[in-house]
C-alpha positions as CSV (number, residue, x, y, z in Angstrom):
1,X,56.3,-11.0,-35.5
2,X,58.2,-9.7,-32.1
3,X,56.2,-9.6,-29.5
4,X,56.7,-6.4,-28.3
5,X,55.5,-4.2,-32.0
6,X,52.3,-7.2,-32.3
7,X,51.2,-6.2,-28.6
8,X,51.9,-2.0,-29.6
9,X,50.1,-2.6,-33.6
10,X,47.1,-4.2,-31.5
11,X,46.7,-1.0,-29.2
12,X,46.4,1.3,-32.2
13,X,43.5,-1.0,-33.2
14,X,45.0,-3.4,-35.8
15,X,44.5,-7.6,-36.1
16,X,47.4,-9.8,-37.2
17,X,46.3,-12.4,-40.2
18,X,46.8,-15.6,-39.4
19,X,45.5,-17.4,-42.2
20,X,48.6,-17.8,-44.2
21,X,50.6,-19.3,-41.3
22,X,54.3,-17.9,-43.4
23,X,53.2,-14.4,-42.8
24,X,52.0,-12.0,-40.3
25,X,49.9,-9.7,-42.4
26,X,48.6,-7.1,-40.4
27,X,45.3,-5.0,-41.3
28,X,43.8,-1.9,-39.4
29,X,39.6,-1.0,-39.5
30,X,38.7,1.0,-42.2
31,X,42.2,1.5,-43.5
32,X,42.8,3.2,-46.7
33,X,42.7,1.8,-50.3
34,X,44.8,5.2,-51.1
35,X,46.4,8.3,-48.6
36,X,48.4,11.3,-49.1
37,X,50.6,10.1,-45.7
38,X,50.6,7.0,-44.3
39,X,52.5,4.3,-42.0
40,X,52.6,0.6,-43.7
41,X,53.2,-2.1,-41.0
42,X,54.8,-4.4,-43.3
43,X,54.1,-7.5,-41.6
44,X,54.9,-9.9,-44.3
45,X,58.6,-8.1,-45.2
46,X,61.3,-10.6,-43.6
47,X,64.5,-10.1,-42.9
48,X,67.9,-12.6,-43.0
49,X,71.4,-11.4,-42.2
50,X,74.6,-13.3,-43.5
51,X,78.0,-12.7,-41.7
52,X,81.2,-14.7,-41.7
53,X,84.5,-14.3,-43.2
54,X,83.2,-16.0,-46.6
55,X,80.5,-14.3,-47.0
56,X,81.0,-12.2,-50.0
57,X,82.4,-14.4,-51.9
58,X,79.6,-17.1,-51.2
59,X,76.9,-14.8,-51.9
60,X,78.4,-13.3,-55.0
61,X,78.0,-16.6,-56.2
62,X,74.3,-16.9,-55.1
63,X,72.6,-13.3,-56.3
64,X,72.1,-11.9,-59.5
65,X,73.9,-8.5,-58.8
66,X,77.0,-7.4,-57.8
67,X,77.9,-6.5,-54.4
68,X,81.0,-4.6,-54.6
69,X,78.1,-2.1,-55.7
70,X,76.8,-2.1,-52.1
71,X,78.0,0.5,-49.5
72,X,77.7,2.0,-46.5
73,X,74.7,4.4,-47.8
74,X,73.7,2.5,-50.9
75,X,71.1,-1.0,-50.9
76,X,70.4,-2.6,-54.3
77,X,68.0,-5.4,-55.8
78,X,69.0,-8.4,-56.4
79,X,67.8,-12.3,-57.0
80,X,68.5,-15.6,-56.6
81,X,67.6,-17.9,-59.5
82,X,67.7,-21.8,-60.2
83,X,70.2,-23.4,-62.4
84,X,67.9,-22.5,-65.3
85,X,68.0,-18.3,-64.3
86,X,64.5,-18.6,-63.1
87,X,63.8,-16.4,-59.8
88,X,63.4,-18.4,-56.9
89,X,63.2,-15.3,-54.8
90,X,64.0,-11.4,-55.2
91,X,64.9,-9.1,-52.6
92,X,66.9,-5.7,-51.4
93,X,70.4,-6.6,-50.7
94,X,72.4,-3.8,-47.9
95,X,75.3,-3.8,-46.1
96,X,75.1,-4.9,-41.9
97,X,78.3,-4.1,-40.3
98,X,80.9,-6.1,-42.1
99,X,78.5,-8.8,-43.4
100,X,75.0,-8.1,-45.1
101,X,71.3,-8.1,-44.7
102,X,68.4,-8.7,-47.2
103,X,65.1,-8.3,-46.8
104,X,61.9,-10.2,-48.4
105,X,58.7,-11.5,-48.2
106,X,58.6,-13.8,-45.4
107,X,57.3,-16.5,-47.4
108,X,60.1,-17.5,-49.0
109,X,62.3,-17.7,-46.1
110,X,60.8,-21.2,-45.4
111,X,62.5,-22.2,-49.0
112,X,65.8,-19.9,-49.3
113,X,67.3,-19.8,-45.9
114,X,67.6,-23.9,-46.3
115,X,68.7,-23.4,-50.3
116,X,71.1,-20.9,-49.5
117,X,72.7,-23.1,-46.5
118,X,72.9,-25.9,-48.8
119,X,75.5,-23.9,-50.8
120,X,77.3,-22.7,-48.1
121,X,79.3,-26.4,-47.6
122,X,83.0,-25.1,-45.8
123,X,82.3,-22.1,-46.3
124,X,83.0,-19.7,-43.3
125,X,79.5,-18.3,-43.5
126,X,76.7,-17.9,-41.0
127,X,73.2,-17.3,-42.4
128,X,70.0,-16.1,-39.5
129,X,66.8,-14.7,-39.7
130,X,65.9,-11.9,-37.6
131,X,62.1,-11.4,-38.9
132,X,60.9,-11.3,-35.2
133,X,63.8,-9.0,-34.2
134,X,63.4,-6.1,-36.3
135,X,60.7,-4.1,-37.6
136,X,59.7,-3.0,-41.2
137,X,57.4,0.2,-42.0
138,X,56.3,1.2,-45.3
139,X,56.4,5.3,-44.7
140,X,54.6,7.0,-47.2
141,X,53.7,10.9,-47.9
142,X,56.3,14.1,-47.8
143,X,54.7,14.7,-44.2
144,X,56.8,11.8,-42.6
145,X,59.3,14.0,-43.9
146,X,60.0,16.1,-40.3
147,X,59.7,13.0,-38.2
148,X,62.0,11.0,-40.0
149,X,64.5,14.0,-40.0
150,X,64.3,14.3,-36.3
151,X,65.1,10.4,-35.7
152,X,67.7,10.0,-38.3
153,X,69.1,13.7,-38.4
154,X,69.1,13.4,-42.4
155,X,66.7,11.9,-45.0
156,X,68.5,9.4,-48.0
157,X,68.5,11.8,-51.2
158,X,68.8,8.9,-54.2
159,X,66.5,6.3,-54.7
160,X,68.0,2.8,-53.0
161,X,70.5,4.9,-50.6
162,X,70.2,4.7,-46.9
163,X,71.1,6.0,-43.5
164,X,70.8,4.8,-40.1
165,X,71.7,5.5,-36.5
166,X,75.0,6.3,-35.3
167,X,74.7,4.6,-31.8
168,X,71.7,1.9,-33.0
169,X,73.0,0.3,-36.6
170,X,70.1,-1.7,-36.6
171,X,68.1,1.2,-36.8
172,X,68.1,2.3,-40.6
173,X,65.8,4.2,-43.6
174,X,66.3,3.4,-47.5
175,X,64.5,5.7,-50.3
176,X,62.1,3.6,-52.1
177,X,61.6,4.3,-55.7
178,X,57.7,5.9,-56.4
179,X,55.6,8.9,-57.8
180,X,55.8,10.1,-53.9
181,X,58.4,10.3,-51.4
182,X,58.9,6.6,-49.8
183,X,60.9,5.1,-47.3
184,X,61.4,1.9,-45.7
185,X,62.4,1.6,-42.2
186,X,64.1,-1.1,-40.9
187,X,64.5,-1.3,-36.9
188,X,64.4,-2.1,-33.5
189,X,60.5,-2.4,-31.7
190,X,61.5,0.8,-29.9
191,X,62.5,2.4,-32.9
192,X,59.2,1.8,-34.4
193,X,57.0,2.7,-32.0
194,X,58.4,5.9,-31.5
195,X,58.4,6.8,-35.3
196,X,54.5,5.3,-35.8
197,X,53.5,7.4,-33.1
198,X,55.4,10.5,-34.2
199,X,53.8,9.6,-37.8
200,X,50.4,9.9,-36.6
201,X,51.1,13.3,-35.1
202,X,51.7,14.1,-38.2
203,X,48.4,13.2,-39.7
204,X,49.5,9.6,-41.3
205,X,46.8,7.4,-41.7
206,X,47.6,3.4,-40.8
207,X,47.5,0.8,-43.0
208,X,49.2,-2.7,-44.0
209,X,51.0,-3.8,-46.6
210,X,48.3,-3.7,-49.2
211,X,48.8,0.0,-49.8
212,X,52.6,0.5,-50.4
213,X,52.0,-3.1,-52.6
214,X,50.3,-0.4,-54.9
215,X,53.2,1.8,-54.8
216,X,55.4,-0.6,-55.2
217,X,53.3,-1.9,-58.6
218,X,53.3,1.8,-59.6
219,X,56.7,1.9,-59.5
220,X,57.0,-1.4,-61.4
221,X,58.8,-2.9,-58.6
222,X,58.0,-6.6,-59.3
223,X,57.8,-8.9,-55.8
224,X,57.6,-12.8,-56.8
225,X,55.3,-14.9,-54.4
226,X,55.3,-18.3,-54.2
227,X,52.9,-18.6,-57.3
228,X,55.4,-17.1,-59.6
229,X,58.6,-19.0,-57.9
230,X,60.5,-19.9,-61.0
231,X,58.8,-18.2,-63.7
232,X,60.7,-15.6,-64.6
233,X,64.1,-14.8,-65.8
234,X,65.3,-11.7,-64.3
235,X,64.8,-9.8,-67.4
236,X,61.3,-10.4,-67.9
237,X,60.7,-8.8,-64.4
238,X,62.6,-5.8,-66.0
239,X,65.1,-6.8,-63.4
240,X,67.6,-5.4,-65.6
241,X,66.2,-2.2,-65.8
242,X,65.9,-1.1,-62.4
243,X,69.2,-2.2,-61.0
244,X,68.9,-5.6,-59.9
245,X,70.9,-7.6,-62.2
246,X,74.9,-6.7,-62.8
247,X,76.1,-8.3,-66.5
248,X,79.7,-7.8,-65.5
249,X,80.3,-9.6,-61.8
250,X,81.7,-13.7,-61.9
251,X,79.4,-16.5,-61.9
252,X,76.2,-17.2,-59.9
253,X,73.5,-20.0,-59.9
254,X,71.7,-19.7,-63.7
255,X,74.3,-17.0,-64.2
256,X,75.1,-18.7,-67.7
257,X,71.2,-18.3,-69.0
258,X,70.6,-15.0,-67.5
259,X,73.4,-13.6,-69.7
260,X,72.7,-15.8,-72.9
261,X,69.1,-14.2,-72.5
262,X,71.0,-10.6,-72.7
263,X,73.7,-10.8,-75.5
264,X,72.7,-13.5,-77.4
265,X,68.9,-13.7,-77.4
266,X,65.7,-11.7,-77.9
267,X,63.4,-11.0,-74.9
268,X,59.9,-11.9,-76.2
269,X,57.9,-11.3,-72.3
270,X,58.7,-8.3,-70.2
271,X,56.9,-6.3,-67.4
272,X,54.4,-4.1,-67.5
273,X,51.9,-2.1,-66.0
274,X,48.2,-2.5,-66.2
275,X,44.8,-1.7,-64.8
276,X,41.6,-3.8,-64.6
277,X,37.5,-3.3,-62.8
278,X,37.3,-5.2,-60.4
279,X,35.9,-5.7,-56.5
280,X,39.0,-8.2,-55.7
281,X,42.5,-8.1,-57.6
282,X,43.4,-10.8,-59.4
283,X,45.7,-13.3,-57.3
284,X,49.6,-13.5,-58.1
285,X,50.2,-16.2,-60.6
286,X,47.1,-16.1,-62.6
287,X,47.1,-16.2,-66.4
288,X,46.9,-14.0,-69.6
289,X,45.1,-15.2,-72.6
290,X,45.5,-14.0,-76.0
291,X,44.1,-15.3,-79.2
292,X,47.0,-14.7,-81.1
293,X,49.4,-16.7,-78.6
294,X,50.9,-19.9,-79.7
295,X,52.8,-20.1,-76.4
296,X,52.5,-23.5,-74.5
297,X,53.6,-21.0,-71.6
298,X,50.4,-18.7,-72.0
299,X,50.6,-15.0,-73.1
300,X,51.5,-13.6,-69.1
301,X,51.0,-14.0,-65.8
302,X,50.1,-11.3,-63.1
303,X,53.0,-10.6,-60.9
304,X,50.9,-8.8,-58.3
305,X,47.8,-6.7,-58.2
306,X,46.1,-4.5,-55.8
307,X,42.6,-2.7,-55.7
308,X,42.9,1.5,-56.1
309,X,40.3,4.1,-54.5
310,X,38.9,4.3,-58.0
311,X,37.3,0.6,-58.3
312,X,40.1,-0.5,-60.4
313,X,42.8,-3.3,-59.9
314,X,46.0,-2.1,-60.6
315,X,48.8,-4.4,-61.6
316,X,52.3,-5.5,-62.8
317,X,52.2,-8.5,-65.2
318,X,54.8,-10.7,-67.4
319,X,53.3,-10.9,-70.9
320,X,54.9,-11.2,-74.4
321,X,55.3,-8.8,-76.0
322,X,53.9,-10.0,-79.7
323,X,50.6,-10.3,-77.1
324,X,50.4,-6.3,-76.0
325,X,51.4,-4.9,-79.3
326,X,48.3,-6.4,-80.7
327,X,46.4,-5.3,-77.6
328,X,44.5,-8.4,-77.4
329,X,45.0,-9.6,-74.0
330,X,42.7,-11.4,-71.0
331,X,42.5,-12.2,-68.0
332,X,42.1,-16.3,-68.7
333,X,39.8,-16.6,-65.7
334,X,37.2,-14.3,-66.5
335,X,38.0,-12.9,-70.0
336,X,38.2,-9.2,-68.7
337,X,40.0,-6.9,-71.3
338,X,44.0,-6.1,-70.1
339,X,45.4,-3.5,-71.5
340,X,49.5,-3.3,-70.6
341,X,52.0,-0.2,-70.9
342,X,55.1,0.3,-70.1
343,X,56.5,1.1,-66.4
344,X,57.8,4.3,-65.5
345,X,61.1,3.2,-66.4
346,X,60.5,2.7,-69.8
347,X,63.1,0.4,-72.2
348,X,65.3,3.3,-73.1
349,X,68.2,1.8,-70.5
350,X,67.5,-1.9,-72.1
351,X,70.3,-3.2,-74.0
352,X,70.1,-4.1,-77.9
353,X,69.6,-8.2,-78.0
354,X,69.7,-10.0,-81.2
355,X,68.4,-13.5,-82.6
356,X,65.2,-15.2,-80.4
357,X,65.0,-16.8,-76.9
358,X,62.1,-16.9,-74.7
């Protein structure tokens, strides 16, 4: 984390947490389960830019969607999978200048900045993370609205669109997806500062990244940790569904199974939403049971989870989809009913399949 934002965080009361030595989780006293308004220091959100003359053409070849869908104004989702179209990471992909910027959870830079470099061979590409550079904030509530409007002079309409600074490029806001208004900002320390102070004029509580986690899982936006590395094909993340995979750009790594999966097979797990009692979420990775399954995979896995104001656990969870119609779904560790629905999203956008893959 850059010295400058840990040192300003600290004065406003927060601790960074160290135990997970990949991230720099960052937690404030007595800071909401749930708010109206609220700044997210997003801690844990990394950020890698890729630049050279060859750099579209190499990473067009590494992520699962297209980016001659990117623009000036306009960010996108996107993965990058194994050679059998599991995710090994996902991420929002934008454009920097004339080269690119994505931004993800820091603890799979450790694993993807070395994969991707691997590929890169003669390629005229450089690849550089600039986690400890740059800032990202989680901004939360329509009364960020004003201050946001002052620093950028106009707020992104569309979900996944963007503007930034004139004079500071670095300095940018994208519209998250969500029930509420969302942005995430992405900028210098200054930059920051100036809007989290600003923000708290405006009555926005503090909080880390635990909070727009929720929003994020209410807005079935999946985020693979390092227990769900290579689990999933994109579609069973629902990838498909909310703009993250293109079907019609050239090859990529598992480009061939990700596309067999869509014309020539039948999803049998996909995404959904679902809500548990609980004092402490249940962790990324753990598993569904169901008595009907005769999966050697298990019936799901959580893909994130996060506690609610209400006592509840809400979460986002893979899980087949034989196993939610007959609603008879566990969590394997402490047989706690799960009942699963569908994300705002729905299936209306998903394409017809035929014949059976899993």
């Amino acid at each position: 984390m850059n010295t400058h934002w840990q040192n300003f965080l600290e004065s406003q009361g927060a601790s960074l947490d160290t135990s997970v030595a990949t991230t720099a989780e960052v937690q404030f006293p007595n800071q909401p389960l749930e708010a109206d308004c609220a700044l997210c220091a997003l801690g844990s959100l990394g950020v890698i830019d890729i630049n050279g003359r060859d750099a579209t053409d190499f990473l067009q070849g590494q992520f699962s969607n297209d980016l001659r869908e990117l623009s000036a104004e306009h960010s996108q989702l996107s993965s990058h999978c194994n050679a059998k179209g599991r995710m090994l990471a996902n991420f929002r992909v934008l454009r920097q200048g004339e080269g690119y910027r994505i931004l993800l959870p820091r603890e799979h830079i450790a694993t993807l900045l070395p994969r991707l470099k691997m590929f890169v061979l003669r390629s005229q590409v450089t690849l550089t993370e600039r986690s400890d550079a740059l800032v990202c904030i989680g901004l939360l509530g329509e009364c960020l609205s004003a201050p946001l409007q002052a620093s950028f002079g106009a707020l992104p309409e569309n979900d996944n669109n963007m503007v930034r600074q004139s004079d500071i490029p670095d300095n940018l806001l994208i519209r998250i997806p969500g029930s509420v208004p969302r942005w995430l900002l992405v900028g210098t320390p200054e930059m920051a500062q100036t809007l989290w102070q600003s923000g708290q004029a405006s009555g926005a509580a503090q909080a880390g990244s635990d909070l727009w986690a929720l929003h994020d899982i209410r807005a079935g936006l999946p985020t693979l940790s390092p227990a769900t590395r290579e689990l999933f094909v994109p579609q069973m993340a629902n990838m498909h569904l909310i703009d993250g995979v293109s079907f019609h750009k050239g090859c990529y790594t598992g480009q061939e199974v990700v596309a067999r999966m869509q014309y020539l097979g039948k999803l049998k797990r996909r995404m959904y939403l679902g809500e548990v009692p609980g004092d402490e979420a249940p962790a990324p990775g753990s598993a569904l049971h169901s008595a009907g399954s005769r999966s050697e995979q298990g019936a799901g896995t959580v893909v994130d989870a996060q506690r609610n104001a209400q006592g509840m656990c809400e979460l986002l969870a893979v899980a087949e989809i034989a196993a939610v119609e007959r609603d008879d779904l566990t969590l394997a560790a402490t047989g706690t009913p799960i009942h699963l629905h569908a994300p705002p999203y729905g299936w209306s956008s998903e394409a017809p399949q035929a014949a059976t893959a899993s």
